[in-house]
Structures are given as C-alpha cells and as structure tokens.
ROKE-380546 format. One record per residue (C-alpha): residue number from 1; residue in one letter; x, y, z. Coordinates in Angstrom, 1 decimal, m for minus. Layout:
<rs>
[r NUM, "A", [X, Y, Z]]
...
</rs>
This chain:
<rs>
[r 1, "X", [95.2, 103.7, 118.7]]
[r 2, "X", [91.8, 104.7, 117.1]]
[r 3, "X", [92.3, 107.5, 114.4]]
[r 4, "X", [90.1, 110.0, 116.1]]
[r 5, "X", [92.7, 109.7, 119.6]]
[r 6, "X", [95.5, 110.8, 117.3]]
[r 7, "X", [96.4, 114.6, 116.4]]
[r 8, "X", [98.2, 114.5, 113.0]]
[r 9, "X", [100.1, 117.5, 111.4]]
[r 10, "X", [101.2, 117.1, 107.5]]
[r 11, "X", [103.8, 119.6, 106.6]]
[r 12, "X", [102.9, 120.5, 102.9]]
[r 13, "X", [100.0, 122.2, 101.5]]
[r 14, "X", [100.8, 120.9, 97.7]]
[r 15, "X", [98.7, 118.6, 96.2]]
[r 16, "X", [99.9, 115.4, 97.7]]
[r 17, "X", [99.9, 116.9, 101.3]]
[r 18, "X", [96.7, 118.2, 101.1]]
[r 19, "X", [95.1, 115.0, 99.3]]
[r 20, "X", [96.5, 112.6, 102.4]]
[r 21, "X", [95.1, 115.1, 104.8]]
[r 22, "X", [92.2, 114.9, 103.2]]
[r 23, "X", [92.4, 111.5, 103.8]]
[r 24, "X", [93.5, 111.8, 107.4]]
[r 25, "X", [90.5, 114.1, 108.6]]
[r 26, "X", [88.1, 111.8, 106.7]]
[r 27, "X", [89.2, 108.8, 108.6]]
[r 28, "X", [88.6, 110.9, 112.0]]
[r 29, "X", [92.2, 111.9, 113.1]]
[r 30, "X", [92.1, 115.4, 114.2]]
[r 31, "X", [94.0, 116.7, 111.6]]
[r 32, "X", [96.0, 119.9, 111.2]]
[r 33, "X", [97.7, 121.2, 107.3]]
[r 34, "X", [100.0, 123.4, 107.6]]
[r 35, "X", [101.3, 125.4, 104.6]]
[r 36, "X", [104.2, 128.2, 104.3]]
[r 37, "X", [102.5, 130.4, 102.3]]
[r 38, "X", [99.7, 132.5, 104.8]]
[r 39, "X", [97.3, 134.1, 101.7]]
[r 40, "X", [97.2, 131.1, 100.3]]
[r 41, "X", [96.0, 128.6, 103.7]]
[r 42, "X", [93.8, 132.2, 104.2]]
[r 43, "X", [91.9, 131.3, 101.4]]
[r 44, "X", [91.7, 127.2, 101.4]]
[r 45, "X", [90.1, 128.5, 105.2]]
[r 46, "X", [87.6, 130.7, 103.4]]
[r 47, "X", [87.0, 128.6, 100.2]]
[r 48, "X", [87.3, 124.8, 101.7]]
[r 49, "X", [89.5, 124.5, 98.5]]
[r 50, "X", [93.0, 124.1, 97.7]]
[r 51, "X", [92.8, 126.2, 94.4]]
[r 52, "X", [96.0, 126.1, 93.0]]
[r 53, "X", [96.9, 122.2, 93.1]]
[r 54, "X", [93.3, 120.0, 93.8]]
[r 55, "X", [90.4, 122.5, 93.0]]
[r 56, "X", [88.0, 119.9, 92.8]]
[r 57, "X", [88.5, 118.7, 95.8]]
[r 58, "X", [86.5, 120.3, 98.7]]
[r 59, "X", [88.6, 119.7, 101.8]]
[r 60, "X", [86.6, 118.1, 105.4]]
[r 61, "X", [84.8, 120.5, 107.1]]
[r 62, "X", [87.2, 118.9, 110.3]]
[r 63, "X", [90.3, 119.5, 108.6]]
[r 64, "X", [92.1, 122.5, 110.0]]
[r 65, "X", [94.4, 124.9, 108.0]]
[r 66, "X", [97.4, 127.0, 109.2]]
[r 67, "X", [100.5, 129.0, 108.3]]
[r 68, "X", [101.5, 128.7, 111.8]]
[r 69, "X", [104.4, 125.8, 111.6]]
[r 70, "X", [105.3, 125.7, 115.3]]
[r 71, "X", [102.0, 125.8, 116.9]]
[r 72, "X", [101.2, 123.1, 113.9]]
[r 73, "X", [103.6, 120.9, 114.9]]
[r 74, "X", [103.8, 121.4, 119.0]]
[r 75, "X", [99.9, 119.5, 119.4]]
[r 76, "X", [100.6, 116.7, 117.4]]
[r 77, "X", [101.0, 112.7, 118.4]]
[r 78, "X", [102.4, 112.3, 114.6]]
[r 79, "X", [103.9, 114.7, 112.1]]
[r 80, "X", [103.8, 113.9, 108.5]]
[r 81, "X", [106.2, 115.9, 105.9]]
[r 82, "X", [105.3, 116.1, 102.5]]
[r 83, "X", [107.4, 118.5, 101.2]]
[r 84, "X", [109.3, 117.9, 97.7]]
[r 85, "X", [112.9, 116.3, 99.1]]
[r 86, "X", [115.1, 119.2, 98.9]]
[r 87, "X", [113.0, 121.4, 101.7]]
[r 88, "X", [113.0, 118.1, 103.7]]
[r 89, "X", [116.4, 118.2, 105.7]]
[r 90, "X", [115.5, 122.6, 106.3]]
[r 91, "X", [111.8, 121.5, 107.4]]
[r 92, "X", [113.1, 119.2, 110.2]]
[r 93, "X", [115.6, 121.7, 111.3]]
[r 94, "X", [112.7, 124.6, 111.8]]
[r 95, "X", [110.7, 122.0, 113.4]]
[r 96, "X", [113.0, 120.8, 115.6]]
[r 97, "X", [113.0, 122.7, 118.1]]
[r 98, "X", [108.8, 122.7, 118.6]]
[r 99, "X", [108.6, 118.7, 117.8]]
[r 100, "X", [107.1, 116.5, 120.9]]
[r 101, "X", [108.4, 114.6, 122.7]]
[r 102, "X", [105.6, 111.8, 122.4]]
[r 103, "X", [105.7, 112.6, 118.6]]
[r 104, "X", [106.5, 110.1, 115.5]]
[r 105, "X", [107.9, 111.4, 112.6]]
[r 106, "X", [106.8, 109.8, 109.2]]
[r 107, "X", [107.0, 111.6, 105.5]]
[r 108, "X", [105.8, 111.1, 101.6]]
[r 109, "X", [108.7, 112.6, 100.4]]
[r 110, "X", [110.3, 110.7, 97.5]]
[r 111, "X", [114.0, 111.4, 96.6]]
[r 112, "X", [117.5, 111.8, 98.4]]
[r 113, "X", [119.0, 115.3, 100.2]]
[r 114, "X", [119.9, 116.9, 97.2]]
[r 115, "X", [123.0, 118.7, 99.1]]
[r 116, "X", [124.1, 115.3, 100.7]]
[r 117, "X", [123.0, 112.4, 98.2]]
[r 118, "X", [121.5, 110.9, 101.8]]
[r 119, "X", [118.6, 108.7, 102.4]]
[r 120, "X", [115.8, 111.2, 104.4]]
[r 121, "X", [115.6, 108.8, 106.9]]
[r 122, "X", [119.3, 109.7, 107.2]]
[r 123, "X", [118.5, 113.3, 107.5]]
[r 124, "X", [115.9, 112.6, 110.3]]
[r 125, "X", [118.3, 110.5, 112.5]]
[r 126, "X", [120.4, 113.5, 112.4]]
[r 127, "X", [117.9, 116.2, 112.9]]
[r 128, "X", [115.4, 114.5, 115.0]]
[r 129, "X", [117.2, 111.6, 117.0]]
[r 130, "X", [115.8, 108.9, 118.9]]
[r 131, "X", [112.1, 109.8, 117.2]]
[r 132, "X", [110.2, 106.8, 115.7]]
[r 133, "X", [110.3, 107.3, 111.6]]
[r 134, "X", [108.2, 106.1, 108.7]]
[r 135, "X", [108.2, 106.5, 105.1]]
[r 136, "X", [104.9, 106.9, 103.5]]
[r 137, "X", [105.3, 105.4, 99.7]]
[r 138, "X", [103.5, 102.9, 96.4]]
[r 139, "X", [101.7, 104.2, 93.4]]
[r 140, "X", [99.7, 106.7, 94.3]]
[r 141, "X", [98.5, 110.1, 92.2]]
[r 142, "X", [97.0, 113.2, 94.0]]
[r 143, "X", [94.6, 113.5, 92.1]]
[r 144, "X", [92.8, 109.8, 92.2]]
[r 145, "X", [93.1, 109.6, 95.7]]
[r 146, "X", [91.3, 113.1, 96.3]]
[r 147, "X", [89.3, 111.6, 93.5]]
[r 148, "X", [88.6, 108.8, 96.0]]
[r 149, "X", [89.8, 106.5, 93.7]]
[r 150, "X", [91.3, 103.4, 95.0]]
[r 151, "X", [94.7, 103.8, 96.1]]
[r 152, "X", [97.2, 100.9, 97.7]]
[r 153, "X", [100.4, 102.5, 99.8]]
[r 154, "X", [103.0, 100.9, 101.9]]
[r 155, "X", [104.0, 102.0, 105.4]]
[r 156, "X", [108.0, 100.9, 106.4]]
[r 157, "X", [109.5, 102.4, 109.5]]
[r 158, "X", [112.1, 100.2, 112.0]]
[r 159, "X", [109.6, 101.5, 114.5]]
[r 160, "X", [107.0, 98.0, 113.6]]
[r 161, "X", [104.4, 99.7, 116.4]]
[r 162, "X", [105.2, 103.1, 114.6]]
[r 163, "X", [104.6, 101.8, 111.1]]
[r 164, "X", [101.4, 100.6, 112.4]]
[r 165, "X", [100.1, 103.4, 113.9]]
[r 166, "X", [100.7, 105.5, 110.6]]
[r 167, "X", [99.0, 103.1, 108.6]]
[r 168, "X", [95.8, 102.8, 110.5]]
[r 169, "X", [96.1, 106.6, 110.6]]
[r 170, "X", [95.7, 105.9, 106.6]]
[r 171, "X", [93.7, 103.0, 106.4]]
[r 172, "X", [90.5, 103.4, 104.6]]
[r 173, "X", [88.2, 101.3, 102.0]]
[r 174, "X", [89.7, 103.2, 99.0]]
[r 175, "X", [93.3, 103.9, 100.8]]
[r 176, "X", [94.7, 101.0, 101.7]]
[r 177, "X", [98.0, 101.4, 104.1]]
[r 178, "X", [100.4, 98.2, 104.2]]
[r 179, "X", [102.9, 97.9, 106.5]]
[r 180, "X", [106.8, 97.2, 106.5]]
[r 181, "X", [110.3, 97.4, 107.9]]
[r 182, "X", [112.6, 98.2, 104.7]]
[r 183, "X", [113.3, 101.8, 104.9]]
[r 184, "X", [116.1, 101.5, 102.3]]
[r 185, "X", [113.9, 99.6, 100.0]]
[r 186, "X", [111.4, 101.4, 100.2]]
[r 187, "X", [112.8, 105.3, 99.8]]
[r 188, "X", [115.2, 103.6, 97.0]]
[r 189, "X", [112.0, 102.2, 94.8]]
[r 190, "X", [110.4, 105.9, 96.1]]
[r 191, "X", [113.5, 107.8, 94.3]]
[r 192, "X", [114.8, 105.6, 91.5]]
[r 193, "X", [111.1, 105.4, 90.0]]
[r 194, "X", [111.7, 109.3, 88.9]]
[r 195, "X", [114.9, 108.9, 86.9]]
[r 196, "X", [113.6, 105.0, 85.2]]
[r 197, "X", [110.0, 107.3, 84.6]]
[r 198, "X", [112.3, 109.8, 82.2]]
[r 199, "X", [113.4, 106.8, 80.2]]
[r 200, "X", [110.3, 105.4, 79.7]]
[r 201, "X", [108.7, 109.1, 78.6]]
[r 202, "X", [111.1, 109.7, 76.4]]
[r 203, "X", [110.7, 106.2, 74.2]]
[r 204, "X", [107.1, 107.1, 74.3]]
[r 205, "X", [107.6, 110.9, 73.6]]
[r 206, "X", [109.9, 109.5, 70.3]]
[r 207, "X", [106.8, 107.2, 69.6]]
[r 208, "X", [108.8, 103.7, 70.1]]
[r 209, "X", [106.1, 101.8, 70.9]]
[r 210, "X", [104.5, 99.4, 73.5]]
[r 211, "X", [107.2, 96.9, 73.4]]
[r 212, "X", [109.9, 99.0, 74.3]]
[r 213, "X", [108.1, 100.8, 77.1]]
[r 214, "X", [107.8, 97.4, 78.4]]
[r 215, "X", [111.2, 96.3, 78.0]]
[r 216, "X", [112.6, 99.8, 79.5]]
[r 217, "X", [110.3, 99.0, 82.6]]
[r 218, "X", [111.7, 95.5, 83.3]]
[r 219, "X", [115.0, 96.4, 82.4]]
[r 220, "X", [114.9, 99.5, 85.0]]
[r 221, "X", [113.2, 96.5, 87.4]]
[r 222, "X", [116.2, 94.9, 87.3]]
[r 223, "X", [118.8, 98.1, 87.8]]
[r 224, "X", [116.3, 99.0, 90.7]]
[r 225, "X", [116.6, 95.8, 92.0]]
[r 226, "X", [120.8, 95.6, 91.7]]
[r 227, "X", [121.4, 98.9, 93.3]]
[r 228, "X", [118.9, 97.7, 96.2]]
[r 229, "X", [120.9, 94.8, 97.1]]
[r 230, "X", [123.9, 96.5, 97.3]]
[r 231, "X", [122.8, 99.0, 99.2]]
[r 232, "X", [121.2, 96.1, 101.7]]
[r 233, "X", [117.5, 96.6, 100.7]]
[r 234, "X", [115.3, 93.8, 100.4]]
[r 235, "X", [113.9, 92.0, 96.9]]
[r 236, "X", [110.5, 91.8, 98.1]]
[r 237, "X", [110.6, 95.4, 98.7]]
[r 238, "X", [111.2, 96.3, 95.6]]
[r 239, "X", [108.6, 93.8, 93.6]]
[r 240, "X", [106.2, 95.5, 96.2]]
[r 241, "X", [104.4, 98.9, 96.4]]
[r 242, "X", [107.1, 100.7, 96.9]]
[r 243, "X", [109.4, 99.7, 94.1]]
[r 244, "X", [107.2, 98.0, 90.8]]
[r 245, "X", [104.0, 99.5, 91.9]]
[r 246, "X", [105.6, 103.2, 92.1]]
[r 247, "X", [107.5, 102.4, 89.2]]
[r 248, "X", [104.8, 101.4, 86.6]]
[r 249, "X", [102.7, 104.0, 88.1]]
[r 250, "X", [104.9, 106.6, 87.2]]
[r 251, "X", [106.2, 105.3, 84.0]]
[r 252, "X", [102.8, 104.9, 82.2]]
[r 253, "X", [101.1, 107.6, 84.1]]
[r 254, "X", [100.6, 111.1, 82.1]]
[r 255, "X", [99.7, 112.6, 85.9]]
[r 256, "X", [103.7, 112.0, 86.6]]
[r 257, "X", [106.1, 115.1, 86.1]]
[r 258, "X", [108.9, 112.9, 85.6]]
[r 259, "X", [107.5, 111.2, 82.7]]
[r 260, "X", [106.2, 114.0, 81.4]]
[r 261, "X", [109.3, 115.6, 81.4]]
[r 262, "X", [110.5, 112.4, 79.4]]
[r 263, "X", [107.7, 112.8, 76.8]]
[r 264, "X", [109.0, 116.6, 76.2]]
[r 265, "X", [112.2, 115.7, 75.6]]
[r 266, "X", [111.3, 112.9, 73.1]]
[r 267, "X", [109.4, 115.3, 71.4]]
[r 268, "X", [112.1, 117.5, 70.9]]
[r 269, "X", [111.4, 120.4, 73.4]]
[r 270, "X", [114.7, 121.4, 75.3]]
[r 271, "X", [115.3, 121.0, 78.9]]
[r 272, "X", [114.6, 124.4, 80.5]]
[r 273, "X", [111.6, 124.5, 78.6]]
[r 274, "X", [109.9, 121.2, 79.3]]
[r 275, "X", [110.8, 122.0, 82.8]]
[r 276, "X", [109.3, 125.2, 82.7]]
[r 277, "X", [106.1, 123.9, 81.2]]
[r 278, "X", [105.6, 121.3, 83.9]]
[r 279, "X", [105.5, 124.3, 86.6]]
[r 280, "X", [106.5, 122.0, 90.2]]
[r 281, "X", [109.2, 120.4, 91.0]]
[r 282, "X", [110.9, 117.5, 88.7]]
[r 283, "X", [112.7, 115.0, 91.6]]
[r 284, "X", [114.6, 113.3, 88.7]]
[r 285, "X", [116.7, 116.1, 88.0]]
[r 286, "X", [118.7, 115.9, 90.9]]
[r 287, "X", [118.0, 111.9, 91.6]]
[r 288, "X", [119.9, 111.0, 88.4]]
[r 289, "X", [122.6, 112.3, 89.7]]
[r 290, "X", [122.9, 110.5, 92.9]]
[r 291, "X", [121.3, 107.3, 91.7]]
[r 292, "X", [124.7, 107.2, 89.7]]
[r 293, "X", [127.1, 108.0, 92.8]]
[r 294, "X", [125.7, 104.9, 94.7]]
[r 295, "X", [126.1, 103.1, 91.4]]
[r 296, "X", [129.8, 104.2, 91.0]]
[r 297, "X", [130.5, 103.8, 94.3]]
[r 298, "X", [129.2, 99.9, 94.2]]
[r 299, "X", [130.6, 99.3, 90.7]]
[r 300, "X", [127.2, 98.6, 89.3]]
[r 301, "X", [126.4, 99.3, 85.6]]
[r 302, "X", [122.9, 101.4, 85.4]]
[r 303, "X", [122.6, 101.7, 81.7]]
[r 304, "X", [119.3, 103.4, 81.2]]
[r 305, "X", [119.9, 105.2, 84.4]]
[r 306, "X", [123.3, 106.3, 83.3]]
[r 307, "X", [121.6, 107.6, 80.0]]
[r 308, "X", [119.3, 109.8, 81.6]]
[r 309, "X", [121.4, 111.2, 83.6]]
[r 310, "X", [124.0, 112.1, 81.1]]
[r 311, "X", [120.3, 113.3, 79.0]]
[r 312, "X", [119.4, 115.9, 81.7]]
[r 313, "X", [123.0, 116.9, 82.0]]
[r 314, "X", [122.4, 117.9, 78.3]]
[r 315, "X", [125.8, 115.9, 77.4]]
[r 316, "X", [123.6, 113.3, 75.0]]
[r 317, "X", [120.8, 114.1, 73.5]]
[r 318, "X", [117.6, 111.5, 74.1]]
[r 319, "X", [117.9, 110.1, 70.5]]
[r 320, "X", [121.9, 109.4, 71.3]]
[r 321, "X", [121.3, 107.6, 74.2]]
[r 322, "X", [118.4, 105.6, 72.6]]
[r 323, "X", [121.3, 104.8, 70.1]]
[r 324, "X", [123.7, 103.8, 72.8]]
[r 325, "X", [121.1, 101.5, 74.5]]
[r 326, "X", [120.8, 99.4, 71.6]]
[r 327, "X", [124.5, 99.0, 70.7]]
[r 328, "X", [124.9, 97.5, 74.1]]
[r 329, "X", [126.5, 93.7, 73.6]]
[r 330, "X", [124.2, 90.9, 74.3]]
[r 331, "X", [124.3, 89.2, 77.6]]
[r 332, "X", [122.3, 87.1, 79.9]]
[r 333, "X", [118.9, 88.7, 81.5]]
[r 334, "X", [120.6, 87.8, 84.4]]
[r 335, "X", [124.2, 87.4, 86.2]]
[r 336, "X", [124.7, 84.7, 88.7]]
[r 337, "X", [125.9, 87.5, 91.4]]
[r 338, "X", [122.5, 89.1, 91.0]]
[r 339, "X", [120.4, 85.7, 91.1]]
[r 340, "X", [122.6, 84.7, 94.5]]
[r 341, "X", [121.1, 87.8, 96.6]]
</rs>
C-alpha cells in the first residue's frame, strides 16, 4: 500500500509526534495530529507551527490538526501513539471504543506501564486485542528529523505485513524505516537506553572523561544485552537500532532529557530541581525502577543500572555510586552463561 492510500492518525502533539507527522504528510499519507490540548492545535492550525516544542518547523500545508480524539482516530487505516509511556495504557482505553476495525495500531513510546512494570505491547493486547501492533524505535531526536537530518529507525511488530506497512508509511531519503519481528528487543533497548543515558550524564556532568563514558556505554551494552536474553529478546536486536543505536544516541546526545538529567546531577544540582529545569517528562525516573524488578526477578546483577536507580531514589548520591562502581571485584568481560545465548 502506497503512502498516499493510507489515512494515518498520531496521537501526540509533542515534539516527537508532531516531527513523525511531519514526516508522514510529507511522504503523502493523509495524515491527521491529534493533540489534547484545543488552544494549542487552534493555533498550530492558524500558525502552521508547533510553537511550544518545534518552532522552527513549519508543519505540511496537507497535514491536518485536531483536538477531536474520536473523530481522529475513527478515519484512520493506522493509528500511531506517541505519547510519553505513562498516558499510553489511558490513551488506548479512550480510544478504544472509536478504533477501526480495519485499523493497525503501532506507537513511539519508549518505556514500560509505569502502574504495571508491563511491556506496551502488553498493554495493547489487553486494551486493543486481536489488532496488528508495531513499535516505532532507533536513535532518533525531534529535532534533526524535523531538521530533515538523516534519521535511521526500526519497525518490529509480530504482524511482518503490519511492520511493513508502517515503515513504508515512514520510509523517506532522510528517514529510513527498517523492519523487524522482536517486540521485546526492541521496546527493552527503547526503555533501558533512559536509565544507562543517566549513568553516562552523570560521569560526564562530574567531568570523568572520554574513557569512562566509553566504558559506561559498553558496560550498559552488555547489562542491556543480559536482561534481553532473559527476558527472550534477540542479540541482534539489541546491537541494532533499537538497542546500541538508541543507546549511544541518547548517551552522548545533549538533545536527551535523560542524560541531561544525568549531567545535572553530576554537577551537583539536586533531583527536583534538575527535573524541574528539564520541563517534559524524564522516562528514566520510573524505568529505573522496573529495569530492576525484571532484574531481581531473573537474578541478574545490573550494576550501573542498580546505581542509578538507587541515585534517583536519592539513597546514594552520584559521587557514591561512582565509588561503588569502581570497588566492584575484577572479573571476566564475559560469563560463559552469557556467551551460550
């Protein structure tokens, strides 16, 4: 199916939802942007600008703009949520009852239920049932793909023919759309990128240098890559897009909350505050937290995850955990469990 056959409703008017339906209405899908806040849709209507998250951007003249959620949702072949994750499992429930029966569902929401600690593709088999699913995820800022800048994402659904449609929805010369059937992998690398991005900002925020941002990267690589494999998610996944692309992204970009919220705390600023000063919505605060309950629950060690969650929680403070990092004994890079899978 040709992009321009295909009516396509994102769920989101933040800056990620409006830069991929940007991207959308460019590519020729009829595209619809719905957004909960009316004055504020009123006005990208009026000013072809979303003001408050991508003012540079000046949004196709095709693109549509509402505040209307069911009559958003009830004229579209695929509906794409890109809401931060703890407004996902609500969203589906309001949309429920308007959603298509021809419909997909597919989302760009990284991060777990907060309420549940479940996979979102969990949440939409329970709201939604029997719907074809995708997760939209990879390295990918806002702002450089409004930018035009080139962007790579990977589409992974258990749906192939639904993954497929999605990404040719997506498909463009500076927005490249792979394909894929690892839904675990791939909202795992999607999530666990927040909490490793803290670690990273914080060495960097207490000027450690180049060596040990490296070394926190690989190191959270291979915790990444641990948890994945018990939870059934595949390798490749994870050295992919959606797992080391996401995660250097957002560990050595400045454009990522999380890290930035890492740099702040290096730096000394308290939690509230650095949160405060960031203005949206930090995933890691709540990821931490449930990286660690899979963890516990698989008997895995997650040392750098385990130290920023107990550094959010405010129980250590960043310098602390830096300390108990490095008193760790000295082992293989490796185990042999780890190398069988």
């Amino acid at each position: 199916m040709t992009g321009n056959e295909s009516c396509v409703a994102v769920l989101g008017a933040g800056s990620w939802g409006t830069a991929l339906a940007a991207v959308l209405a460019r590519n020729g899908a009829r595209t619809a942007l719905w957004g909960r806040d009316a004055r504020a849709m009123a006005r990208m209507a009026t000013t072809r600008r979303n003001a408050r998250y991508l003012p540079d951007l000046e949004l196709p003249a095709t693109l549509d703009l509402s505040a209307d959620l069911a009559a958003t949702v009830r004229v579209a072949d695929v509906v794409l949520v890109v809401t931060p994750s703890h407004a996902f499992a609500g969203l589906l429930e309001a949309i429920a009852p308007h959603f298509p029966a021809r419909a997909g569902l597919a989302w760009a929401t990284k991060g777990f239920d907060p309420p549940t600690g479940k996979f979102l593709h969990e949440i939409a088999a329970e709201r939604l049932p029997g719907i074809p699913c995708a997760i939209v995820t990879g390295p990918s800022f806002a702002r450089e793909v409004a930018q035009g800048l080139p962007t790579a994402v990977t589409v992974h659904s258990a749906d192939a023919p639904f993954a497929q449609r999605v990404a040719d929805l997506l498909h463009a010369p500076h927005f490249r759309a792979y394909t894929g059937s690892d839904m675990i992998g791939a909202e795992l690398g999607g999530a666990m990128k927040n909490v490793l991005a803290v670690a990273t900002g914080v060495a960097d925020g207490m000027s450690l240098g180049l060596n040990a941002r490296a070394g926190l990267i690989t190191r959270g690589l291979n915790e990444m890559l641990r948890l994945g494999a018990a939870l059934g998610a595949r390798a490749e996944t994870l050295m992919g897009l959606a797992g080391l692309g996401d995660l250097v992204l957002t560990c050595t970009g400045d454009l990522s909350r999380n890290r930035r919220l890492g740099l702040a705390l290096g730096r000394g600023t308290g939690l509230r505050q650095a949160v405060a000063e960031i203005g949206q919505v930090v995933e890691s605060l709540e990821t931490a937290d449930t990286i660690m309950r899979l963890a516990q629950a698989h008997s895995l060690d997650l040392p750098i995850a385990s130290g920023v969650q107990r550094v959010l929680r405010e129980e250590i403070t960043p310098a602390e955990g830096l300390r108990e990092l490095l008193a760790r004994e000295q082992k293989p890079e490796y185990t042999q469990r780890f190398l069988r899978h």
